[in-house]
N, CA, C and O of each residue as an XYZ file, in Angstrom:
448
protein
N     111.863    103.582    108.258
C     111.965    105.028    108.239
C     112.562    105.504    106.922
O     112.435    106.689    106.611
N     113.317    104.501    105.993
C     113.539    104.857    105.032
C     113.023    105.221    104.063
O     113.529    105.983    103.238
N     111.747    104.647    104.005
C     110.956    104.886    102.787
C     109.774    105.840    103.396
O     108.811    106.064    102.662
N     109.805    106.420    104.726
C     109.304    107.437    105.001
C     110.266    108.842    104.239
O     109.733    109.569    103.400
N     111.638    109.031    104.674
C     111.975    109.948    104.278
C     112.068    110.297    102.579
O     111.951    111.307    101.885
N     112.297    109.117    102.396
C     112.438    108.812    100.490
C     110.999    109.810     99.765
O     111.116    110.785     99.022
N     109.652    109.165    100.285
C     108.718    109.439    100.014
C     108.277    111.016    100.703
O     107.459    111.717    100.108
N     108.758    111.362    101.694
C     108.880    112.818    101.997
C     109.609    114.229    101.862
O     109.515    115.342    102.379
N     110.632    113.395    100.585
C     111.367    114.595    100.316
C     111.285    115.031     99.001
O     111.972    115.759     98.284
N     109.695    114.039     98.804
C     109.103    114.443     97.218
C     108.056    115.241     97.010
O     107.056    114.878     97.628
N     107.906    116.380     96.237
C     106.455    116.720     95.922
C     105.234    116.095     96.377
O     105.302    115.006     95.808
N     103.993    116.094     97.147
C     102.611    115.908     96.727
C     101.800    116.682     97.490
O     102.111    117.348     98.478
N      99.979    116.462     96.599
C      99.973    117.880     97.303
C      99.389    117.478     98.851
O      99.562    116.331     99.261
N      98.748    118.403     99.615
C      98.820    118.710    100.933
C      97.750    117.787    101.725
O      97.869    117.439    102.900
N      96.755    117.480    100.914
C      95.745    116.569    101.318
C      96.129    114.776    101.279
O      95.336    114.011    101.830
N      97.485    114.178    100.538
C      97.435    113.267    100.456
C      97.693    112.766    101.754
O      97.861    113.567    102.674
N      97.750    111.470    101.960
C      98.047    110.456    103.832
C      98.857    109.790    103.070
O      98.550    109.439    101.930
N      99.882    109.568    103.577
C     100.673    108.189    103.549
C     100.692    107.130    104.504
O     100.742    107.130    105.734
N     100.622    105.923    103.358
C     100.678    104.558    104.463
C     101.679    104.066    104.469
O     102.514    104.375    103.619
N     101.968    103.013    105.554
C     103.549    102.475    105.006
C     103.279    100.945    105.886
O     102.843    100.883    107.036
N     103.603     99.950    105.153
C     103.618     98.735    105.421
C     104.686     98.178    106.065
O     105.331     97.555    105.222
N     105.233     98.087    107.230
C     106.188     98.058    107.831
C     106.751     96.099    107.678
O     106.693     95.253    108.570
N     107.018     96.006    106.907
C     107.341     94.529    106.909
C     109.086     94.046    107.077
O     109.756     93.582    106.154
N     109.627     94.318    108.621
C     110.869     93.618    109.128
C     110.635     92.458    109.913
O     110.542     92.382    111.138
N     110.522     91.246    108.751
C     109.676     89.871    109.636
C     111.075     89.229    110.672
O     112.186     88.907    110.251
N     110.726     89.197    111.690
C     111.809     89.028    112.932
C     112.433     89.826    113.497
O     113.420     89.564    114.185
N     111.961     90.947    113.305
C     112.419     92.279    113.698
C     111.315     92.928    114.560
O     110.119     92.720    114.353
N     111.799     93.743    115.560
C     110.687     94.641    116.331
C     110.665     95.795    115.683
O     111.576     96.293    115.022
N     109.726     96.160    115.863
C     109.263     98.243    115.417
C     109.182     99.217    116.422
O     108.028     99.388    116.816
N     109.845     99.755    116.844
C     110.097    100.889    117.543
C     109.278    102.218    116.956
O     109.480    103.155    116.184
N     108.396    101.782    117.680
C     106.981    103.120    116.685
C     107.636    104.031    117.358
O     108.272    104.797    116.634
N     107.753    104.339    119.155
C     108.081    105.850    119.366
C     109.067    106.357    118.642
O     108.960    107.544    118.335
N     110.151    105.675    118.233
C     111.515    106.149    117.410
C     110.910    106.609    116.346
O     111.014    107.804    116.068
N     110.075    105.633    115.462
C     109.260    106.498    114.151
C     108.791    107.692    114.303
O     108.872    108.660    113.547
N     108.016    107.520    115.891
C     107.666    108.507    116.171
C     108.369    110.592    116.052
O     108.032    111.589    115.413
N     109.786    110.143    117.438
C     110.423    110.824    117.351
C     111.012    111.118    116.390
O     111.158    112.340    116.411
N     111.659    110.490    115.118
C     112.507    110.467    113.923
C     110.998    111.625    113.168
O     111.341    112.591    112.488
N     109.838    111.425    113.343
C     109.230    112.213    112.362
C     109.045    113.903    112.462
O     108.883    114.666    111.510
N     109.110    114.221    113.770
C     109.211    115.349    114.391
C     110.443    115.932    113.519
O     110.200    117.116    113.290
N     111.358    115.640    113.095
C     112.145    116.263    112.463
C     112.719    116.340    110.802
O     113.650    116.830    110.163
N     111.386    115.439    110.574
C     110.851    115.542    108.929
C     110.311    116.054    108.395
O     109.169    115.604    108.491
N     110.353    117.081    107.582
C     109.361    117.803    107.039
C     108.359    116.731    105.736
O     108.546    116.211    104.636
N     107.223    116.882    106.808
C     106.183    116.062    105.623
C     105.413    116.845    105.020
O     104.852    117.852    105.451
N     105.363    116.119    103.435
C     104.314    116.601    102.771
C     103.364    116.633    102.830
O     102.694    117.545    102.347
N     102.890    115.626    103.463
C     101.109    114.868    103.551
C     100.822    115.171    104.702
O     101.539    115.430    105.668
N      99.179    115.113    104.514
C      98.398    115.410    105.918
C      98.734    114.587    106.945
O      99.017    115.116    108.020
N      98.771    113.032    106.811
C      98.871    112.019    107.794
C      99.568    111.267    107.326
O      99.301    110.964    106.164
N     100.688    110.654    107.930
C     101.269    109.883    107.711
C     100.998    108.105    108.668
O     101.311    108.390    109.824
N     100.766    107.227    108.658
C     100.329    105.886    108.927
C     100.983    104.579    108.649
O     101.111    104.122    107.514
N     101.489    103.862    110.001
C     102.692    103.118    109.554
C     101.450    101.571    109.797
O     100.831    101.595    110.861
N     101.229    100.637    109.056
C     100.521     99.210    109.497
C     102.033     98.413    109.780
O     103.102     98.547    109.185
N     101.637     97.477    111.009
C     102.022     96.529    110.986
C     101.509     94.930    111.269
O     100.984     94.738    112.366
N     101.593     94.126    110.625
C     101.402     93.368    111.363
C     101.890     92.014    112.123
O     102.571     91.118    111.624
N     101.292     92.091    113.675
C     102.402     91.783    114.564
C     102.052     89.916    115.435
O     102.508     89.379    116.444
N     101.120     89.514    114.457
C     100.666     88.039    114.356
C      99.798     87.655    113.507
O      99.483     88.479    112.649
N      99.126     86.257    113.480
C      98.311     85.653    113.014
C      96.559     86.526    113.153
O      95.738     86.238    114.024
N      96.374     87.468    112.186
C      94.961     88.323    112.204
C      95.114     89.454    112.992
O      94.097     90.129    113.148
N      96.501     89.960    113.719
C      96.650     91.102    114.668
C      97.097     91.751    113.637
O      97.537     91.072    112.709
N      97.103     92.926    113.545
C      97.441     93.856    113.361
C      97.894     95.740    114.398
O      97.355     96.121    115.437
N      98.642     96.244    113.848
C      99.014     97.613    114.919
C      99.228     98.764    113.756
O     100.257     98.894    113.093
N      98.124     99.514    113.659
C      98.312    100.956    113.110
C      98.536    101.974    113.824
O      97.685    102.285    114.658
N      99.983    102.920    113.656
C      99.945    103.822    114.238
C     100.242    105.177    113.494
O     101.278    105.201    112.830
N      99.556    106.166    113.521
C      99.605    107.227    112.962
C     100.666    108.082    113.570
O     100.643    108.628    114.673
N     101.523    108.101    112.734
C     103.131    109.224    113.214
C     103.305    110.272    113.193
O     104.022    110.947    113.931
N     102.430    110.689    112.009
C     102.491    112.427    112.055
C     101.173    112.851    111.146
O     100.851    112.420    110.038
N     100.399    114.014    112.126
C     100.933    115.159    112.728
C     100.771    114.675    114.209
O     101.656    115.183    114.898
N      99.912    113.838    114.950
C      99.971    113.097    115.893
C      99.978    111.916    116.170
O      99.596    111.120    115.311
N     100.453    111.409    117.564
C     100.682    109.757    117.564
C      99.300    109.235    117.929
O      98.821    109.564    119.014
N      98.757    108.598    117.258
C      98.092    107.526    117.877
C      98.140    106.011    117.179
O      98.549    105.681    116.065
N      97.663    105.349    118.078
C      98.007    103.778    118.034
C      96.597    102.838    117.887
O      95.867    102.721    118.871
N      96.360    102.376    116.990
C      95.128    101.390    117.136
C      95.763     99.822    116.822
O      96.434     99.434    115.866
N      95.238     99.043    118.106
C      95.955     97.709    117.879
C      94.259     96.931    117.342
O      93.368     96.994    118.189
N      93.902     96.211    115.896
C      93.532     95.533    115.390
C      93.146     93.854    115.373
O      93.910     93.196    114.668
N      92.216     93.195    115.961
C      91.793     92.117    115.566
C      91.643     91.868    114.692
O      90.558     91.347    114.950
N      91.773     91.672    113.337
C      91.113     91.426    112.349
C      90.315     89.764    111.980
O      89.845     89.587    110.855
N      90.252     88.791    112.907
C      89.234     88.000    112.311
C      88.496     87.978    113.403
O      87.955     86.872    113.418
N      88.073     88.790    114.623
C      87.053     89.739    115.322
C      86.050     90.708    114.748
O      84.824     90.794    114.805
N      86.989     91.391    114.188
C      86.385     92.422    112.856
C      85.811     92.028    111.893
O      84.677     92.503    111.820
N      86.070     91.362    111.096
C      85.437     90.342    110.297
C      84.326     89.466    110.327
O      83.520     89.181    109.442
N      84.453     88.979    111.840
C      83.491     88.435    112.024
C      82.151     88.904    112.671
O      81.116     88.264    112.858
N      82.463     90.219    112.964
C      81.503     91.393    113.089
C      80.603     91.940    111.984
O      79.428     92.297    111.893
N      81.935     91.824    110.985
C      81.422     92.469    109.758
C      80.767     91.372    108.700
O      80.466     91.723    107.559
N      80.563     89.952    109.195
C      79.555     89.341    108.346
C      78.047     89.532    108.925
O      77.063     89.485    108.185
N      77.967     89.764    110.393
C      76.495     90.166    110.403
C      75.849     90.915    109.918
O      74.649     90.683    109.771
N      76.540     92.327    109.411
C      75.789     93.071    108.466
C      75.330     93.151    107.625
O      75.459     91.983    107.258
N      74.660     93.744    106.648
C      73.641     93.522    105.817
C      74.299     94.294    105.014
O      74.546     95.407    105.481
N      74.882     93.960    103.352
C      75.469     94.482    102.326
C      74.627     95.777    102.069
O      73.405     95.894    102.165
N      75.731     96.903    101.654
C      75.457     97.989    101.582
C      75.411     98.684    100.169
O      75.024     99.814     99.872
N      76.015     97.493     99.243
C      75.507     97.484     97.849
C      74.851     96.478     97.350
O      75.191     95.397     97.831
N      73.611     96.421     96.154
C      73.636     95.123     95.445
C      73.520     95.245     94.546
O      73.250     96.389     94.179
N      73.661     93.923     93.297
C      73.990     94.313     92.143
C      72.653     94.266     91.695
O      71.823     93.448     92.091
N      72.431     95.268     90.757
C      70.993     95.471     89.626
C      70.886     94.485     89.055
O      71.871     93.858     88.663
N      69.537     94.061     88.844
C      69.227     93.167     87.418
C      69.934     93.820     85.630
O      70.376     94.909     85.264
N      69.716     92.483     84.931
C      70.410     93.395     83.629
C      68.849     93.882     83.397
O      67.909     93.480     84.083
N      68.725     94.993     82.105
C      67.844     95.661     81.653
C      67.926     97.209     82.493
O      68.876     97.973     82.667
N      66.820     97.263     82.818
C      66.470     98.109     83.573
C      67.433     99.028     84.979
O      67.275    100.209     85.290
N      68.246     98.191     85.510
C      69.054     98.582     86.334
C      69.932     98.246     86.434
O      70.208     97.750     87.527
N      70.923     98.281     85.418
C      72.576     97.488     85.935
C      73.421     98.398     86.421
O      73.399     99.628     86.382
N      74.291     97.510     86.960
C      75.278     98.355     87.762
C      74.841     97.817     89.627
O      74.276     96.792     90.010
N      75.269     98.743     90.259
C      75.059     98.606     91.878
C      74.434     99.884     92.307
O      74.789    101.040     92.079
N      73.299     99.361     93.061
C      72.521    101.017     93.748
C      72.576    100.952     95.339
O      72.770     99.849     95.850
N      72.493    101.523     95.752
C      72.450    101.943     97.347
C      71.448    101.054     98.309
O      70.233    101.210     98.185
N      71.921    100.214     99.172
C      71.025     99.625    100.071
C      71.028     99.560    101.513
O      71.207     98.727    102.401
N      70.734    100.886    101.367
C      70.963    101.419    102.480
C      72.549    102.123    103.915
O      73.774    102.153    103.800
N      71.740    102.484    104.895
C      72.786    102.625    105.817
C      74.332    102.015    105.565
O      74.305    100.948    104.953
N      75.631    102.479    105.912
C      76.930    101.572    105.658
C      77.275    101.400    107.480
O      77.093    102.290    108.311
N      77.638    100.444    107.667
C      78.284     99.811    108.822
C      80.167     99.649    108.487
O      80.764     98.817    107.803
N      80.629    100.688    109.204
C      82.431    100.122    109.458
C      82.540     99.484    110.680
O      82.161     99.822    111.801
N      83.255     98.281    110.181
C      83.800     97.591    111.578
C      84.554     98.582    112.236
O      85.494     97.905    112.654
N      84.775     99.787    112.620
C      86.033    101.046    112.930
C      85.964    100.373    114.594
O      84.852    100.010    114.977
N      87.127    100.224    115.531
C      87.664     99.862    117.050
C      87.110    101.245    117.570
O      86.740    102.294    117.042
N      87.195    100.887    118.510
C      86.821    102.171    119.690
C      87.572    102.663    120.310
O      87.237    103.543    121.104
């Protein structure tokens, strides 16, 4: 919560989100307390977003303010979702087309 308030009692403008990497390894996170503690912060940013993560490929994002919500994360589920798809950039030949052009549709692994 510290480096929530640190970072909220500074200038930016109104559209930015803040993330915050919650790393107290052996320690628990008391999101509702983040929770409640934010209700009485005046934030700068649109959204504020705390990650944690709480094992081996788990992960827990919860968004603190302007509302709570909680998404708990698989990530080598996700991943392994996200190799069936079909790349959504590729790289140009040299000459004629370098750089990366559009190939089509984009697929997010996004939870439900």
């Amino acid at each position: 919560m510290t480096v929530i308030r640190k970072k909220c009692s500074r200038a930016y403008p109104r559209d930015y989100v803040l993330l915050v990497h919650a790393r107290n390894y052996g320690k628990n996170i008391n999101f509702d307390r983040v929770i409640e503690e934010m209700k009485s912060v005046k934030s700068p940013f649109l959204e504020v977003w705390v990650i944690a993560f709480i094992g081996r490929g788990e992960m827990k994002v919860v968004g603190v303010s302007p509302l709570p919500l909680a998404v708990d994360l698989n990530m080598r589920a996700e991943f392994d979702k996200a190799k069936q798809q079909i790349p959504f950039l590729r790289r140009g030949t040299r000459g004629r087309e370098p750089g990366f052009y559009d190939a089509g549709k984009v697929f997010l692994p996004l939870p439900k």
